[in-house]
C-alpha positions in Angstrom: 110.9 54.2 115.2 108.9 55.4 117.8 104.7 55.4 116.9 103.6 56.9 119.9 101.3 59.9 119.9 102.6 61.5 123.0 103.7 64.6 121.2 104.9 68.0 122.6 101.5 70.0 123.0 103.5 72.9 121.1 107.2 72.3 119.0 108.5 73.2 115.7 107.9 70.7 112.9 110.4 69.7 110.5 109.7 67.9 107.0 112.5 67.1 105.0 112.8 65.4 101.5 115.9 64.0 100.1 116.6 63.1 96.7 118.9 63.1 93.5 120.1 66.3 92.3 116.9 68.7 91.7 116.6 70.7 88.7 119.0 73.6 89.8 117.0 76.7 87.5 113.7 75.9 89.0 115.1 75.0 92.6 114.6 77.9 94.6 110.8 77.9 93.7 110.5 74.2 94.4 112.0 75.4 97.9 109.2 78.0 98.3 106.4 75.9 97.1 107.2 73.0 99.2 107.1 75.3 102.4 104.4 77.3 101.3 102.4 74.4 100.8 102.9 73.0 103.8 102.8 75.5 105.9 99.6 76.7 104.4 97.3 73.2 104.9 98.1 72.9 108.6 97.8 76.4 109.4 94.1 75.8 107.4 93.1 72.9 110.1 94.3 74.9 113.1 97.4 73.3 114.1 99.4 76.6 113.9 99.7 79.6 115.9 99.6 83.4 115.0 103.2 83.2 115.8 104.1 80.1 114.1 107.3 81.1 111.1 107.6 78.8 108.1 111.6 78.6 107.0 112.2 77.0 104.0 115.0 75.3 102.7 116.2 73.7 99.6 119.9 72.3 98.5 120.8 70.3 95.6 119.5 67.0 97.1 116.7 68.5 99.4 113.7 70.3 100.1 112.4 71.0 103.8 110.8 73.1 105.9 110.9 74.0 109.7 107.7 75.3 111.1 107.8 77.0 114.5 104.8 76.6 117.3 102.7 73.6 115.8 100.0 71.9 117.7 100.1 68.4 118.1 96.5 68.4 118.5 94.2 71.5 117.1 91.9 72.6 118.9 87.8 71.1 119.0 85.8 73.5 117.7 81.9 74.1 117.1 80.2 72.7 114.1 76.3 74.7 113.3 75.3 73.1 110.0 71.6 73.0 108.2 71.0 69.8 107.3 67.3 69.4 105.9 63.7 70.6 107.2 62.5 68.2 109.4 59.2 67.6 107.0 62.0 65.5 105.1 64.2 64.6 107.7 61.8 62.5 109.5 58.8 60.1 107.9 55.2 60.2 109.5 56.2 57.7 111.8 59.5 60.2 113.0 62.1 57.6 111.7 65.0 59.2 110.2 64.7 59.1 106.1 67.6 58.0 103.8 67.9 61.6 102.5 69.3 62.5 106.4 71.0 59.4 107.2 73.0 59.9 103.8 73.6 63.7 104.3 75.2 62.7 108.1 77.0 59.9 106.6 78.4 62.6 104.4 79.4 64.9 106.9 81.4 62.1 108.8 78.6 61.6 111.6 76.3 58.9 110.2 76.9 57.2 113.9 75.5 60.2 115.8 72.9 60.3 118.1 70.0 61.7 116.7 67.9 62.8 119.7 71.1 65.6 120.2 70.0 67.0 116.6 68.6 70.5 116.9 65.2 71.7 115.5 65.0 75.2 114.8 62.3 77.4 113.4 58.1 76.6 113.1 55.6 75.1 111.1 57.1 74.8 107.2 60.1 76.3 108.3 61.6 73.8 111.1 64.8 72.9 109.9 67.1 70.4 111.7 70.4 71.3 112.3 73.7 69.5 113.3 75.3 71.7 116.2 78.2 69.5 117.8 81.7 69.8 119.0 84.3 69.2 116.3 87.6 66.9 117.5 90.5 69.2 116.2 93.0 68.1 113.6 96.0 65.6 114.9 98.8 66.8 113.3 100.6 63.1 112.0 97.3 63.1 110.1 97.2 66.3 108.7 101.1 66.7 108.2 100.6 63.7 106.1 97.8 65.0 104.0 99.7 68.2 103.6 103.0 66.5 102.7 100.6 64.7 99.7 99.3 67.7 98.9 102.5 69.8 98.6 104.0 66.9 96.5 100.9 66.7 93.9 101.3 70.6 93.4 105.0 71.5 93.4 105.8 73.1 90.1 107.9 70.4 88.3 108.5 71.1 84.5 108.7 67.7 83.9 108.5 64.3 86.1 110.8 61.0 86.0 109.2 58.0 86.7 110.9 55.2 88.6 110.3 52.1 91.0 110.8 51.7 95.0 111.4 48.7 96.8 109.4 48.8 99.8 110.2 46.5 102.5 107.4 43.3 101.6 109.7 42.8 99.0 107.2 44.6 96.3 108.2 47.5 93.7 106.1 50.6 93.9 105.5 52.9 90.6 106.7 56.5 91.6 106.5 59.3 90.0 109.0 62.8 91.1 111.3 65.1 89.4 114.1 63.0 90.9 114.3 60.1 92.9 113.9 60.4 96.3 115.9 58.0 98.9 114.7 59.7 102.4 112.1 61.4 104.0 112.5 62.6 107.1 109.6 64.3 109.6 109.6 65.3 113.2 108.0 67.2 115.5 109.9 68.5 118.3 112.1 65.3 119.3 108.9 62.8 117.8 109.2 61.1 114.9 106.1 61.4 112.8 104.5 57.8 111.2 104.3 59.3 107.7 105.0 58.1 104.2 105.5 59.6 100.6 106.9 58.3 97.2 107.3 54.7 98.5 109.1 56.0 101.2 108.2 56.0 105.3 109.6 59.1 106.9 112.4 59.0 109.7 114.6 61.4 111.9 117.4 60.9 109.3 119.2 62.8 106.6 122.5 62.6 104.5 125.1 64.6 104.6 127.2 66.2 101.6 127.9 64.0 99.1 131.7 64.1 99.3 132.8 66.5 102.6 130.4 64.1 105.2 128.7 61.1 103.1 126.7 59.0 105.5 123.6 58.8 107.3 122.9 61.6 110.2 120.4 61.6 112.7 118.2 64.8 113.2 117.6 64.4 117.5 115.1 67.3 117.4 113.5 69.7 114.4 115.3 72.6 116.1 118.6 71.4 115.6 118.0 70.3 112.2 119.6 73.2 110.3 122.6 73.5 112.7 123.3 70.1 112.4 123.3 70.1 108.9 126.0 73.1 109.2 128.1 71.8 111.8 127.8 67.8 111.3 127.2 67.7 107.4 129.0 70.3 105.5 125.6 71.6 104.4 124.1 75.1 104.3 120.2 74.2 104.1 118.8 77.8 103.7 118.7 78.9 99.7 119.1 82.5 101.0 122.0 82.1 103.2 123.7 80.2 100.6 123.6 82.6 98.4 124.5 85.3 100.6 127.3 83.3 101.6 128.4 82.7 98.0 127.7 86.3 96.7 130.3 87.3 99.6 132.8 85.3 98.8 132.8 86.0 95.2 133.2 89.8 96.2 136.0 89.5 98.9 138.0 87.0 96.0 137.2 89.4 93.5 139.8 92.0 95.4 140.0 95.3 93.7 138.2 93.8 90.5 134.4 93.8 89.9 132.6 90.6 89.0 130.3 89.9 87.4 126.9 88.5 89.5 123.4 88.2 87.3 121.0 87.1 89.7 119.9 84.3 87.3 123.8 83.0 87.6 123.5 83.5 91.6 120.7 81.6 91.6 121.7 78.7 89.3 124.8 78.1 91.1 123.9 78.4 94.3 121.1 75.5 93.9 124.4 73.6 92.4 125.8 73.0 95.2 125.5 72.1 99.2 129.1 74.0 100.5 129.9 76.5 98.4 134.1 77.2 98.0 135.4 79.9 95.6 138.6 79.3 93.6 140.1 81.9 90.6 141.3 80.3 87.8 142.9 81.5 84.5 142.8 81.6 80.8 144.9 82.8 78.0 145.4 86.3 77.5 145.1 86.3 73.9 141.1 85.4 74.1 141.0 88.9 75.2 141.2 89.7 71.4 137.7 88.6 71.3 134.6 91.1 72.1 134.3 90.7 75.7 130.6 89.9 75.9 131.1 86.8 74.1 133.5 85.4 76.7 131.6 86.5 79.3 128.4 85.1 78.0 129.9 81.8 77.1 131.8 81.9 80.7 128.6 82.3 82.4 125.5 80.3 79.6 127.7 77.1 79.6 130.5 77.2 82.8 128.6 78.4 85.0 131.6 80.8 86.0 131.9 84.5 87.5 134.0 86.9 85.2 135.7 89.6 86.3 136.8 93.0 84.9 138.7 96.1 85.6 137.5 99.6 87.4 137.0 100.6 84.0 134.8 97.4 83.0 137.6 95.6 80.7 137.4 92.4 81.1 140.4 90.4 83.1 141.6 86.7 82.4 141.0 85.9 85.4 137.7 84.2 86.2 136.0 83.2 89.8 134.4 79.5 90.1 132.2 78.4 92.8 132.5 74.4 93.8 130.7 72.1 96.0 134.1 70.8 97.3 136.2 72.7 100.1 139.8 71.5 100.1 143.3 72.8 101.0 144.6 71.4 98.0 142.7 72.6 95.1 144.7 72.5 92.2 143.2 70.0 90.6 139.9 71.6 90.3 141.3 74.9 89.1 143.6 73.0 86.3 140.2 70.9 85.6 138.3 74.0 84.9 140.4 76.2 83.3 140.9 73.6 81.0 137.4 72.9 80.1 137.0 76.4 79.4 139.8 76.8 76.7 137.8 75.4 74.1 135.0 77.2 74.8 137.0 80.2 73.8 138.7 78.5 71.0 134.7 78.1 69.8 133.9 81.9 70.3 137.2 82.7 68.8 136.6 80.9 65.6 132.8 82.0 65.4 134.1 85.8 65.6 136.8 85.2 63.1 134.7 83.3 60.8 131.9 85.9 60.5 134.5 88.8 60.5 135.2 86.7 56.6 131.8 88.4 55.4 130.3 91.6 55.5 126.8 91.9 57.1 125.7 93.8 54.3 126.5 90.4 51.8 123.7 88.8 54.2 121.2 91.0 53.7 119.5 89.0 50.8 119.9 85.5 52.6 117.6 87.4 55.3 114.9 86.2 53.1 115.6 82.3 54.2 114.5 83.1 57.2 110.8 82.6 58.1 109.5 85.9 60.3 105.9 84.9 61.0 103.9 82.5 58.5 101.6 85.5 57.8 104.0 88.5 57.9 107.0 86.8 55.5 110.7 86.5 56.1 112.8 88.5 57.7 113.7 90.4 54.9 110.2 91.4 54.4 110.4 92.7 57.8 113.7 94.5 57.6 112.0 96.4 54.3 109.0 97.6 56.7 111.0 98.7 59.5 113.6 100.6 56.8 110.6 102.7 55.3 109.3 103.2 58.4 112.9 104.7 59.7 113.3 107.0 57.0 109.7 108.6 57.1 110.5 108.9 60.4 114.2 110.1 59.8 112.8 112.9 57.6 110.3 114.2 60.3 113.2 114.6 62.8 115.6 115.9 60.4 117.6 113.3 60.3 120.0 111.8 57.5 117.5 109.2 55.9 120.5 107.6 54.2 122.0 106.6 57.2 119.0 105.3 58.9 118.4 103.3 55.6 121.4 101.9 55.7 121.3 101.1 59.4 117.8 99.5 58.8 119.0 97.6 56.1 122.3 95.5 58.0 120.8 95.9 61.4 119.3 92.8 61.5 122.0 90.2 60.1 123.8 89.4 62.5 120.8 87.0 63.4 122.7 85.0 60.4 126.4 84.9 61.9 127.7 81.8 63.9 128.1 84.1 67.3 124.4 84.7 67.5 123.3 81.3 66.5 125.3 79.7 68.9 124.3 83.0 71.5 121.0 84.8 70.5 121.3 86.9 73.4 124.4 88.5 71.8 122.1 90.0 69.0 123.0 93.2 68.1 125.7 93.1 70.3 127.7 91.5 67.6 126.2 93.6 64.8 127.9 96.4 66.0 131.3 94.8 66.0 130.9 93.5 62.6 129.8 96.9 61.2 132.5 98.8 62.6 135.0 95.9 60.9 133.2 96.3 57.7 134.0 100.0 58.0 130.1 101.0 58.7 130.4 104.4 60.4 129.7 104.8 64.4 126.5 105.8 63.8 125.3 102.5 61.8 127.3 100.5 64.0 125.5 102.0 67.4 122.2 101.7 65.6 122.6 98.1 65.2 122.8 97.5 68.6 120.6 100.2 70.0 117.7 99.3 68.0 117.2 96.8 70.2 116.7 98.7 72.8 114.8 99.5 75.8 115.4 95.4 75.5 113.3 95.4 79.1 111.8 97.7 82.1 114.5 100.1 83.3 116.9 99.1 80.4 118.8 102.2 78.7 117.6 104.5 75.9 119.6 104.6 72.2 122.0 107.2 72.4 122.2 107.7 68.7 119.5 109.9 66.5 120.0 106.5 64.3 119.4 104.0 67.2 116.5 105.7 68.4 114.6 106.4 65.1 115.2 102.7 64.4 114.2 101.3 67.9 111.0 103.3 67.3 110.8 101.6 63.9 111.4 98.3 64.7 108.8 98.5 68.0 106.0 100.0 66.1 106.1 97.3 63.0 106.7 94.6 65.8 103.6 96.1 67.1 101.2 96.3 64.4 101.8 93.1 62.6 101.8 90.9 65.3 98.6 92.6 66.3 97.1 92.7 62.7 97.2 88.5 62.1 95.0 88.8 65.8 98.0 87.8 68.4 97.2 90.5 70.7 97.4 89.9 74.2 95.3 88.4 76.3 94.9 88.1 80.0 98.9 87.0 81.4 99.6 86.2 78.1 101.9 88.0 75.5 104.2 85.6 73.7 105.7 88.5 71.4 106.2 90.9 74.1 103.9 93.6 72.9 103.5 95.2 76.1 107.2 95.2 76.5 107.3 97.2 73.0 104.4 99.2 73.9 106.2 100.9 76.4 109.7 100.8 74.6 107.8 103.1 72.2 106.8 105.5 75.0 109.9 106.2 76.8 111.4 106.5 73.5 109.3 109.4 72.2 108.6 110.8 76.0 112.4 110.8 77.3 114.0 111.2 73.8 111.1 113.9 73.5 110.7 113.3 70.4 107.9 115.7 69.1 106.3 112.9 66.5 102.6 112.3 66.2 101.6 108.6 67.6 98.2 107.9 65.7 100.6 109.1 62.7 103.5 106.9 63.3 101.1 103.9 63.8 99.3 104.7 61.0 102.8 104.9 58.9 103.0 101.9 60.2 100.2 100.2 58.9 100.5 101.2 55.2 103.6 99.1 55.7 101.8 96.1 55.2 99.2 97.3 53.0 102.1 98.2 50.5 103.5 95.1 50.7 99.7 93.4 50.3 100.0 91.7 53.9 96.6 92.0 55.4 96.3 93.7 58.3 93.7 93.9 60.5 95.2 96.2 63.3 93.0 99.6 63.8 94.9 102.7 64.6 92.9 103.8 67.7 93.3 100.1 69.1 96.9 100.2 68.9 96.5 103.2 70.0 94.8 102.6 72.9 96.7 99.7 73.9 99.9 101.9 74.0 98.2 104.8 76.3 97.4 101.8 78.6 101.3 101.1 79.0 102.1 105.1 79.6 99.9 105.2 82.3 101.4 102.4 84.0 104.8 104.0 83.2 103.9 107.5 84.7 102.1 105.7 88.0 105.9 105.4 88.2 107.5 109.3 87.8 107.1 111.7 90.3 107.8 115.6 91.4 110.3 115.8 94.1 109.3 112.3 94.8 106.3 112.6 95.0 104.5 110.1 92.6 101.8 111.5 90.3 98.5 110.6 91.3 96.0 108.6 88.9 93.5 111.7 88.9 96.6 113.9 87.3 97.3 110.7 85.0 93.8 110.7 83.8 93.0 114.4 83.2 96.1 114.7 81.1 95.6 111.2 79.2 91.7 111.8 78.8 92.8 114.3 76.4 94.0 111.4 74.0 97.3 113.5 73.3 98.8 112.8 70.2 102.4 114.0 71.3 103.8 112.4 74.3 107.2 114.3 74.8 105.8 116.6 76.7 103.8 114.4 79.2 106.1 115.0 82.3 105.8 119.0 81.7 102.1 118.7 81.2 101.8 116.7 84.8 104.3 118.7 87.0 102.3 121.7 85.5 99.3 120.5 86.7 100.9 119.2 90.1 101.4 123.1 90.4 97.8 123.8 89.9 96.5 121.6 92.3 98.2 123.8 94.9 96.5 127.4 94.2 93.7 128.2 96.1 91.3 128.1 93.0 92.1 124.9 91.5 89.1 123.1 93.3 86.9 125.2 92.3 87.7 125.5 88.8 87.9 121.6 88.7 84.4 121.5 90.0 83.2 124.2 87.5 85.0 122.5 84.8 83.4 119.0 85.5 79.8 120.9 85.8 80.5 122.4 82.0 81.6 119.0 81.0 78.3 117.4 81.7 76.2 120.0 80.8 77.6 119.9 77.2 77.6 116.0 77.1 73.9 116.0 77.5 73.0 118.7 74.7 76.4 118.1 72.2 74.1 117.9 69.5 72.6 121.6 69.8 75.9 123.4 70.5 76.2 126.3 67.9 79.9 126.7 66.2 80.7 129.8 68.0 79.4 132.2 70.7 78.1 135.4 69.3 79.1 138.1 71.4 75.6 140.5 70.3 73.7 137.4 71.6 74.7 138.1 75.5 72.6 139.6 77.6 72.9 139.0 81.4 75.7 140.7 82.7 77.6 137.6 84.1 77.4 135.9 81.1 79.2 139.2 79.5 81.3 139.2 82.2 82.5 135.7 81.3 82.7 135.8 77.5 85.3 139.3 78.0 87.5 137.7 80.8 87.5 134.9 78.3 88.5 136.8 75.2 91.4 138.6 77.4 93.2 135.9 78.3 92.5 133.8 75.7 95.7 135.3 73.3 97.9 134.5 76.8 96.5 130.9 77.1 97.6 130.3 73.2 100.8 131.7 73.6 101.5 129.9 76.6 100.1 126.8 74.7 102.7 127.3 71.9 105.2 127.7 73.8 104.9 124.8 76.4 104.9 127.2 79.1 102.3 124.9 80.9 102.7 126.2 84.6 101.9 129.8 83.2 98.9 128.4 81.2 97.4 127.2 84.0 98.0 130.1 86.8 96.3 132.4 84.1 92.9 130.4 83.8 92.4 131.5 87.7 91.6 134.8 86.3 88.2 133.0 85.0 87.7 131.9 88.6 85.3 134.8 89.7 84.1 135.0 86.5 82.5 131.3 86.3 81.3 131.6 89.5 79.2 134.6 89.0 78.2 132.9 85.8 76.2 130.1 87.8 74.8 132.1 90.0 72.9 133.9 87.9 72.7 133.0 84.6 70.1 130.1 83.5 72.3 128.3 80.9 69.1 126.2 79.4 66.6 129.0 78.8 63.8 128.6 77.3 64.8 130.9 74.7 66.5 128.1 72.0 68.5 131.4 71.1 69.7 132.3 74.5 70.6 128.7 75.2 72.4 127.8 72.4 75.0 130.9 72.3 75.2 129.9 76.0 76.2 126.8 75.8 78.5 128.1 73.0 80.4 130.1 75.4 80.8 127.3 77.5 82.2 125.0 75.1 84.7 127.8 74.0 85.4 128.3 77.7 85.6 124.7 78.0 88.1 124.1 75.5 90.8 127.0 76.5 90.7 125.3 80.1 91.3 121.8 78.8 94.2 122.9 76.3 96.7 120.6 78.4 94.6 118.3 80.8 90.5 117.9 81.4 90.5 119.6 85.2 86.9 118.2 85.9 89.5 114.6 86.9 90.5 116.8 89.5 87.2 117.8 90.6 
């Protein structure tokens, strides 16, 4: 191996570790972290260009990355640093003291001339100063450091520890997520002297581990993917791989659909190194079973791609990928269908098993099963979401029967074998075991839609059940987890109360529900009180905390695609509204607005008649008293005021909020000429007072559905 520094001036740079299989769930980050990394400490010491491009790879057995445009040499550049005044850089007898031949030794140039030093400023405030010429980074240095550093920081859940032998004969203590057998590093056609893990880099790799097994030599970093490709039976890049698979898997799929979760794409694609697709088969009869089980079981423990019909019925036929591509493949399709038959014997006898006893018969042994140590059992739990429902049920006039008797079942299916051995089939299952017990459509759909939205952009219940319950379940979620002080903090939300935050206010905005929120929470609350849980959640926190998740959500609704801004967010949201079904109606209203003519100058007045009663709130009669006007604005003002006043109700009442608006334009004039010449804090306490009465009357009939001074 060549040690010579005679390096291409410019050429791409190519880093590759090999190793045992690597975690495949976390691979693709590993991948990105070990480029990233990289790329990132020698672009910080000047070895890269603006145009230097970082592609990262990462297979089963490797990770690598190929930089373009590196320096083998970074540029020298000027160093201007203070290092003390010269009162204490130099004794009486102008010998350099300890304090400056430490701080030089420090800065790497304790063997420096120091007649070259540089003495700026006078008298007390001469201060020596090191100006020099800074030798650029070499890059086998700094590649090496940066390879260190990458290693030390990749995100690796957890490490395996292991011995090297290195070539004295000695064993080495490593430490690595797997072991590692190669390292290879070049730089254009140079092989760089570098070491990592007990290992001393090369300019080889291996190929797959059964299509090309063997040692290859990489002659140059540029040709290191194609070689790979063409020499190797390996497809380096994460993202092509993918691609590659997520193709194939849709041109074997045919006229059927199948199924791809990202998740599944990526897991299987950091399986394997040269991806082949075979279908394979199982028995027609599993189709008896509810189709998300075989699918979930196909895809949480095989790792395979299911496939169903235009209409979303599930076939038995399956898709596998494999990191073997042969003509013959038989054998592997015979191997895999046959490890998947049990599996569906297992799903089959969970589903028949639970299918021996109604969910309702488990509603007591819900109390075995431990909630939160400070909130009781599940059963507990169930009781507060059920009382919850049916208040709820009976504001929406709704049967509270049925919700009752959806709250009560709704949750045990958490006790049958399907969801122990699948949690993520929870509810899912409930509804197939209520509609076998004979439950009605209703129940059944609410014991799966009360889980629901389950994540951002999931779907809505479709059921006056499911959605009464999903509000249930989200708000006592909510305010017990909150109440024993787990609220979130920072990145941190272990009980996902952000997620049900804003599950609460798509339900009640795009379900338009017409419920009161400081109500509901409040319902909420007694909850626990009844059942002597202390609770320390406050109604305006929760509150609060739940506004702070709408406005995130409305950032992303719009009016002909046009996203509402965070000044038409705020001036309807100020108002603290305790209804949020009509939220949408209130903004495009006010999106309206902002287009008349008037609109800035009646969200300029408005914000003026804001402040003016902040600062004197405590001195603002009840009611303005007509007999008490005297200037002729302010009379003017007060009858433009009483006329449209009855229009702005009405309009109020009956959520015609575009109309509300466009009317208050009639004030327009009116406020104007009020400013002009009416002195709103006369001297007169009598005069003042029934002015700043009118005002706040004025100011509450232009603020019925937003506060226009956030527009100002």
């Amino acid at each position: 191996m060549s040690t010579s520094h005679s390096l291409e001036q410019s050429a791409p740079l190519l880093i590759e570790l090999l190793s045992e299989e690597l975690p495949p769930k976390s691979l693709r980050r590993l991948g990105e972290a070990f480029s990233d990394g990289i790329f990132s400490s020698l672009k910080a010491v000047g070895l890269l260009s603006k145009n230097s491009v970082a592609t990262s790879y990462a297979t089963p057995r490797r990770l690598a990355v190929v930089i373009s445009d590196v320096l083998s040499q970074a540029p020298d550049y000027p160093v201007r640093e203070k290092l003390l005044p010269t009162s204490i850089a130099f004794d009486a007898q102008g010998n350099a003291t300890a304090p400056l031949l430490k701080k030089l030794a420090a800065l790497g140039y304790g063997d420096i001339d120091l007649s070259t030093l540089e003495k700026s400023g006078e008298g007390k405030n001469e201060a020596l100063f090191l100006n020099v010429l800074a030798k650029g980074a070499a890059l086998e240095s700094s590649a090496q450091a940066a390879l260190s550093h990458t290693l030390n920081k990749l995100p690796i859940a957890k490490m395996m520890h292991y011995q090297v032998l290195q070539k004295n004969g000695e064993l080495v203590d490593v430490e690595f997520a797997r072991p590692a057998h190669r390292i290879l590093a070049l730089h254009g056609s140079h092989t760089l002297t570098m070491n990592a893990l007990g290992l001393d880099a090369g300019n080889q790799t291996e190929g797959h581990r059964f299509l090309a097994p063997g040692i290859l030599t990489i002659a140059s970093a540029k040709q290191y993917e194609e070689d790979l490709k063409t020499q190797a039976k390996v497809i380096p890049n994460f993202a092509q791989r993918r691609a590659h698979i997520e193709n194939a898997l849709l041109k074997a799929a045919g006229e059927d659909l199948v199924l791809m979760p990202d998740s599944l794409l990526d897991e299987v694609t950091a399986l394997v190194e040269w991806p082949a697709i075979y279908e394979c088969h199982f028995d027609p009869e599993f189709l008896a079973i509810p189709q998300e089980c075989l699918i979930l079981t196909m895809q949480t423990n095989q790792k395979y791609f299911a496939l169903t019909d235009k209409q979303a019925k599930l076939r038995n036929r399956f898709l596998i990928v494999s990191n073997i591509e042969t003509n013959t493949p038989e054998a592997i399709i015979s191997g895999n269908e046959r490890v998947v038959r049990p599996r569906l014997s297992d799903a089959r006898f969970f589903f028949e098993q639970d299918q021996k006893r109604p969910l309702a018969s488990r509603v007591a042994d819900l109390g075995k099963v431990i909630y939160h140590n400070q909130l009781g059992n599940q059963l507990d739990r169930m009781k507060r979401v059920q009382a919850i429902a049916i208040e709820v049920a009976k504001t929406l006039n709704a049967d509270p029967q049925v919700v009752s008797r959806a709250a009560e079942i709704a949750k045990t299916d958490l006790l049958t074998d399907m969801v122990g051995e699948f949690p993520e089939l929870q509810g899912i299952m409930g509804r197939y075991y209520a509609l076998h017990d004979g439950e009605s459509a209703e129940i059944a759909a609410a014991c799966s839609e009360h889980y629901m939205p389950r994540f951002a952009g999931d779907a809505l219940p479709q059921t006056q059940t499911g959605t009464i319950l999903a509000l249930a379940d989200k708000l006592e979620t909510l305010i017990g987890i909150w109440g024993v002080g787990l609220a979130p903090t920072g990145d941190k939300d272990p009980y996902a109360l952000r997620r049900h935050a804003l599950g609460v206010c798509r339900l009640l905005l795009e379900k338009k529900l017409a419920l009161n929120l400081p109500v509901l929470i409040d319902l909420a609350r007694h909850q626990f009180s009844q059942a002597g849980v202390q609770d320390n959640a406050k109604v305006e926190d929760i509150y609060a905390f739940i506004l702070d998740r709408l406005r995130a959500y409305l950032r992303d609704q719009s009016v002909n695609s046009v996203p509402f801004t965070s000044a038409e967010i705020d001036a309807v949201l100020s108002q603290s509204p305790a209804r949020l079904n009509d939220l949408i109606e209130r903004l495009t209203a006010l999106r309206q607005f902002s287009g008349l003519t008037e609109a800035t100058q009646l969200a300029a007045a408005n914000k003026r008649i804001s402040n003016i009663l902040k600062k004197n709130s405590e001195i603002i009669p009840k009611a303005c008293s007509s007999k008490a006007l005297q200037d002729p604005a302010e009379i003017a003002l007060y009858q433009a005021l009483e006329r449209i006043s009855p229009k702005l109700d009405s309009a109020y009442e009956k959520h015609e909020y575009v109309e509300l608006l466009q009317a208050l334009v009639a004030l327009s004039a009116p406020i104007d000429q009020f400013f002009a010449d009416v002195m709103v804090m006369d001297p007169n306490p009598e005069l003042r007072d029934n002015r700043l009465a009118l005002l706040q009357q004025l100011h509450q009939k232009m603020n019925l559905i937003a506060d226009l001074s956030k527009l100002a």
